[in-house]
Backbone as CSV, one residue per row, in Angstrom:
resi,resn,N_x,N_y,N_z,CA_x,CA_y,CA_z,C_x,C_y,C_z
1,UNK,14.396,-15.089,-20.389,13.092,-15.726,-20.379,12.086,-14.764,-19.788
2,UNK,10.808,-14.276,-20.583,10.031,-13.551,-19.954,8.539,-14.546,-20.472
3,UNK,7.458,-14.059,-19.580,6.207,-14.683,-19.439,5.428,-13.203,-19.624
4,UNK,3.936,-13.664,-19.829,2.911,-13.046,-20.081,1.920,-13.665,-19.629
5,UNK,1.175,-12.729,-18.114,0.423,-13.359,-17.072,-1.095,-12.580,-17.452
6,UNK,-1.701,-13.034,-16.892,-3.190,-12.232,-16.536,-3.034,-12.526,-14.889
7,UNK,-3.867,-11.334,-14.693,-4.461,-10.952,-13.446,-5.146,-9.533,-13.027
8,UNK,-6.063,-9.625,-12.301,-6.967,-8.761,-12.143,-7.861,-8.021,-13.509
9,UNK,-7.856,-8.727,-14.589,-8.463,-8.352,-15.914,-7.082,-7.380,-16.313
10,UNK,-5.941,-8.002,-15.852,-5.080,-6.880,-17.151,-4.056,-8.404,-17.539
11,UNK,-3.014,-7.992,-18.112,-1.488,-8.827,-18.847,-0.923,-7.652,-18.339
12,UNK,0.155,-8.676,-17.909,1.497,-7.916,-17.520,2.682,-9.011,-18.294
13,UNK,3.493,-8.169,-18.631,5.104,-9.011,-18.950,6.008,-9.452,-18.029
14,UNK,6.207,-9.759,-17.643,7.031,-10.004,-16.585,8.490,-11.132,-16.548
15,UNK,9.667,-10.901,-15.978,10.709,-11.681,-16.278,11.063,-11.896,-14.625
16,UNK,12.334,-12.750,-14.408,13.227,-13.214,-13.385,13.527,-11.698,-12.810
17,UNK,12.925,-11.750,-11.406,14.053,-10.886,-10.610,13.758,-9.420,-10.728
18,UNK,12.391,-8.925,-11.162,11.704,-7.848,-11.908,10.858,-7.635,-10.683
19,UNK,10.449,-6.715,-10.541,9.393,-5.985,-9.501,7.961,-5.288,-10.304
20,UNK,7.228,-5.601,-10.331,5.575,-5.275,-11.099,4.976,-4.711,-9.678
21,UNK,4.017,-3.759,-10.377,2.941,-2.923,-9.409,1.224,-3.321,-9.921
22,UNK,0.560,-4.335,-9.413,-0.496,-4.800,-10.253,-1.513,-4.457,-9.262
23,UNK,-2.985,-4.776,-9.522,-4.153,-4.969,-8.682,-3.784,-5.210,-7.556
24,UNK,-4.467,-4.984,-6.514,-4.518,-5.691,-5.053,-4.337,-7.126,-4.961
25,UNK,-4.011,-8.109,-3.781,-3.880,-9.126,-4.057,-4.308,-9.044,-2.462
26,UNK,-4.945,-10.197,-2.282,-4.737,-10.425,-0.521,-3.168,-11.272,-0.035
27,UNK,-3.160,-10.852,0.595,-1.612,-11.185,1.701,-0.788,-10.407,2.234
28,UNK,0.345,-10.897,3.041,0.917,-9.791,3.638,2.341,-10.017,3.332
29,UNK,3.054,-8.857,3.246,4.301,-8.857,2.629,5.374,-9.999,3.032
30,UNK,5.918,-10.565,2.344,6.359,-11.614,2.458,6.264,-13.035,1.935
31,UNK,4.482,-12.792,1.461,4.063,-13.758,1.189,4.275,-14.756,-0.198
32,UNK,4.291,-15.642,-0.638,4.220,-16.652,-1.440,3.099,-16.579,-2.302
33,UNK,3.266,-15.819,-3.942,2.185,-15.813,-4.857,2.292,-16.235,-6.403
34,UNK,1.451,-17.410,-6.564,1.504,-18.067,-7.882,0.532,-17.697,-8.678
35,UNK,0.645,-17.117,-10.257,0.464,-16.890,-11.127,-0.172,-17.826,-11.977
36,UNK,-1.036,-18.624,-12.096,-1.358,-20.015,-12.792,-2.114,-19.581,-14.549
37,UNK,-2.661,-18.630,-14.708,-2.355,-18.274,-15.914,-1.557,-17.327,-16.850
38,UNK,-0.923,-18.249,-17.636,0.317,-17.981,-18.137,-0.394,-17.623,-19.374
39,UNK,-0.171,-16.423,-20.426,-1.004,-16.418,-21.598,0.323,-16.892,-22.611
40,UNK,1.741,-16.705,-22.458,2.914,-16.744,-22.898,3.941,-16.989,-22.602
41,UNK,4.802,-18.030,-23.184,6.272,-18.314,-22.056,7.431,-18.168,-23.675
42,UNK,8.253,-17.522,-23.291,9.329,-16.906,-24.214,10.459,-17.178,-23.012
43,UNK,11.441,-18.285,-24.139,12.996,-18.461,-23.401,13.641,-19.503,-24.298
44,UNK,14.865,-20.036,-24.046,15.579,-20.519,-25.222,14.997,-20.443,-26.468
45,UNK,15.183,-19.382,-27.103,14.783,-19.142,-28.747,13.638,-19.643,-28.370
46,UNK,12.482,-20.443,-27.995,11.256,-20.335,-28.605,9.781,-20.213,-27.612
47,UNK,8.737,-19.994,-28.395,8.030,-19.239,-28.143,6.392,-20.063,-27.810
48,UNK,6.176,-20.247,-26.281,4.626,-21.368,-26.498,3.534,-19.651,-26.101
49,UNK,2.849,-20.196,-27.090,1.227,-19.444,-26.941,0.783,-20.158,-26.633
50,UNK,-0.610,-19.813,-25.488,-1.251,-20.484,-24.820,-2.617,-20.217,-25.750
51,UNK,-3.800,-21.329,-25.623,-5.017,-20.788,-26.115,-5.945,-21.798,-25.092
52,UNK,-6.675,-20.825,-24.261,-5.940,-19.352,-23.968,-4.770,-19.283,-23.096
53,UNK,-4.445,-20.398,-21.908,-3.226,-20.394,-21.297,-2.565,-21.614,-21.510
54,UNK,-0.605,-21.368,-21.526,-0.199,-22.576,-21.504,-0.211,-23.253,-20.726
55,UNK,-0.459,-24.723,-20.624,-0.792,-25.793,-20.033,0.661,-26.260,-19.031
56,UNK,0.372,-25.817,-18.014,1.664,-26.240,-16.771,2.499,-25.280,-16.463
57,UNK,2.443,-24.066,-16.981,3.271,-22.854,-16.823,2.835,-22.176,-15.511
58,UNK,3.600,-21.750,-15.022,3.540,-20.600,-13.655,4.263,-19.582,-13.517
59,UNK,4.064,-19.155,-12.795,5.044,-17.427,-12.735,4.987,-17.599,-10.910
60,UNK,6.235,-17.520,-10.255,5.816,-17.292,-8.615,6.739,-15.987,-8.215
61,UNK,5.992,-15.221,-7.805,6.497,-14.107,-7.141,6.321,-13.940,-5.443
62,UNK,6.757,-12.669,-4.810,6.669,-12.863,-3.504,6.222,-11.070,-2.895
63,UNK,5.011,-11.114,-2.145,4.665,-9.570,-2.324,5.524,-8.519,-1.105
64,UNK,5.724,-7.654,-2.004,6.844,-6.799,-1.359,6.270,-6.203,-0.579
65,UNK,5.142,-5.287,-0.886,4.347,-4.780,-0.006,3.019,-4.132,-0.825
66,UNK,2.300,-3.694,0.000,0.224,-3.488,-0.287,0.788,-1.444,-0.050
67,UNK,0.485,-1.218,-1.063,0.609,0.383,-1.160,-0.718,0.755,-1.904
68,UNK,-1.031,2.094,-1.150,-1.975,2.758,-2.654,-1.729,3.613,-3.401
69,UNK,-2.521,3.658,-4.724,-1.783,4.298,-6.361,-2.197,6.316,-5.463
70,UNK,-1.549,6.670,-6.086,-2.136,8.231,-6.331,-3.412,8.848,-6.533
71,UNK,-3.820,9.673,-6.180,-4.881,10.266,-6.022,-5.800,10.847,-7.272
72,UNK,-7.057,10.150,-7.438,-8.084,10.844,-8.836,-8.603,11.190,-8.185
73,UNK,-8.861,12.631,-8.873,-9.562,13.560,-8.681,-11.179,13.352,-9.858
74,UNK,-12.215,13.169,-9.863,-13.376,13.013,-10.208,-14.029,14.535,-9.845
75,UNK,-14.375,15.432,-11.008,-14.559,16.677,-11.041,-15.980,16.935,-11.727
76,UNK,-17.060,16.902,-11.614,-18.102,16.965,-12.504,-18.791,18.796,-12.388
77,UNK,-18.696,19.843,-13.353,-19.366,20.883,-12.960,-20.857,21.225,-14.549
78,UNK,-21.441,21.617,-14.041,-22.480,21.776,-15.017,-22.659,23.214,-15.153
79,UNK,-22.673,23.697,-16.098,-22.381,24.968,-16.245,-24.189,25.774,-16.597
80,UNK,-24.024,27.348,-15.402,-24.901,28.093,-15.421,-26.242,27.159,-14.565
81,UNK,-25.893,26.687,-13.784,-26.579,25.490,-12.770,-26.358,25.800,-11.661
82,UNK,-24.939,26.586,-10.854,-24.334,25.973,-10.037,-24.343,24.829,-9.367
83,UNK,-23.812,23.541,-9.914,-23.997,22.400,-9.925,-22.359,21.738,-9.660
84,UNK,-21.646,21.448,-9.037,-20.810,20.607,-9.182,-20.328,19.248,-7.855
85,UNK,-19.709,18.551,-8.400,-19.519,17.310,-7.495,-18.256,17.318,-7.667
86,UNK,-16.982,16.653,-6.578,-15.920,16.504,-6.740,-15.750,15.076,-5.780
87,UNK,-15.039,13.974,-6.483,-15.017,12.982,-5.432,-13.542,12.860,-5.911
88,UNK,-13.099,11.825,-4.762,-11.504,11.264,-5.161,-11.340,9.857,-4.959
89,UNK,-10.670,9.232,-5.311,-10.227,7.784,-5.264,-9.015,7.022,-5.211
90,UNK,-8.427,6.582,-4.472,-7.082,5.879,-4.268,-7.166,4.058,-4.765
91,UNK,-6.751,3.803,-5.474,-6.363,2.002,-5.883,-6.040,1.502,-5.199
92,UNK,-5.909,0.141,-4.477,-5.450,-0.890,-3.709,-4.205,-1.505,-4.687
93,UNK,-3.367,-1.435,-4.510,-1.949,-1.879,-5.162,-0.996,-2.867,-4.554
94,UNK,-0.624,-3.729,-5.274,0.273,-4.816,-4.500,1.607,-4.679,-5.309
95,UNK,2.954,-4.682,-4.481,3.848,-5.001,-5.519,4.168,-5.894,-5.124
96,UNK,4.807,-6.592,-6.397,5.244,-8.106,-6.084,6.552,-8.240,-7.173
97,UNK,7.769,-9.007,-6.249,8.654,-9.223,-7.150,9.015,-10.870,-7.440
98,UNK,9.065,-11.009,-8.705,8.780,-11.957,-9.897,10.124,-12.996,-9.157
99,UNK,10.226,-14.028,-8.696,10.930,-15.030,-8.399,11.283,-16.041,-9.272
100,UNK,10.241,-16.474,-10.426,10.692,-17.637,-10.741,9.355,-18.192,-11.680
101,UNK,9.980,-18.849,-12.825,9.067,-18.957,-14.321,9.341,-20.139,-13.964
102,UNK,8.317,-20.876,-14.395,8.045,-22.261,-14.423,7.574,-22.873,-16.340
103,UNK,8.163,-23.850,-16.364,8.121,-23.851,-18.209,6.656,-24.727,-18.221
104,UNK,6.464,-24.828,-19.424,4.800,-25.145,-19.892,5.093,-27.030,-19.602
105,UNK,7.039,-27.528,-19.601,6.709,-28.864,-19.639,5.950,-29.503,-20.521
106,UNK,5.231,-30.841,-20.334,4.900,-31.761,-21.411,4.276,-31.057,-23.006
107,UNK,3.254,-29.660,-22.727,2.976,-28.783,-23.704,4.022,-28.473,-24.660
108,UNK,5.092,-27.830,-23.823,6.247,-27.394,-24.504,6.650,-28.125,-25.271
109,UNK,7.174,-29.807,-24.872,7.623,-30.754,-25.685,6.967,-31.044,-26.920
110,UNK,5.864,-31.053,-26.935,4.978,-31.374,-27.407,5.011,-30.422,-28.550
111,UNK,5.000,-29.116,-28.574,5.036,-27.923,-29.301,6.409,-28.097,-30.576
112,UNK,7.422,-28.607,-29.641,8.959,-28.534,-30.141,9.086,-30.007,-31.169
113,UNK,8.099,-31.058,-30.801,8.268,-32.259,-31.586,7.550,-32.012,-32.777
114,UNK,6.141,-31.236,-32.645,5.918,-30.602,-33.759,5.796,-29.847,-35.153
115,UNK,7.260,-28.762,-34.243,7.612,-27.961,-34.946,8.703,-28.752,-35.893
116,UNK,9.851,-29.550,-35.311,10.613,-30.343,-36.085,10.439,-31.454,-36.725
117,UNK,8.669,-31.731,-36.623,8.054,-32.455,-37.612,8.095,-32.102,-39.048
118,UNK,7.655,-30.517,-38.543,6.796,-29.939,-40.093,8.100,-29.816,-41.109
């Protein structure tokens, strides 16, 4: 069973028992973090799309720890000017490992009575 979350303006995939490196998050390691939009839940053979999220789905993970990404280098030179700027920048990074998918429930059913309608 894997899910498909948003957060921080990206999607991540994510399954049971998996470790992800996403945006910053506030908290401190240890902590208790729920996922409330779900864009996708994939497990026993079938498949709910959300539009735009499925209705009752969650993802809860637990943050391992607040690290920062690697170092950009921002290099600007203008040539026959002597002109240049150099700045750098480090990301705020949280990892968090994936505990536990929560199903879409009444949606889901709903999806499956459907399908063995048509």
């Amino acid at each position: 069973m894997f899910a498909v979350i948003k957060t921080g303006g990206k999607q991540y995939r994510v399954a049971a028992d998996e470790t992800i490196t996403i945006m910053s998050l506030a908290g401190e390691p240890g902590e208790s973090v729920t996922f409330g939009e779900v864009l996708m839940l994939t497990g026993d053979g079938s498949t709910q799309l959300g539009a735009p999220s499925v209705a009752g789905a969650s993802v809860t993970g637990t943050i391992v720890e607040q690290k920062r990404g690697p170092k950009v280098i921002a290099f600007k030179k203008r040539r026959r000017k002597n002109s240049k700027r150099k700045r750098g920048h480090r990301q705020d990074l949280t990892v968090i490992k994936i505990t536990g998918i929560e199903g879409g429930g009444k949606a889901g059913a709903e999806a499956k009575a459907t399908k063995g309608a048509e």
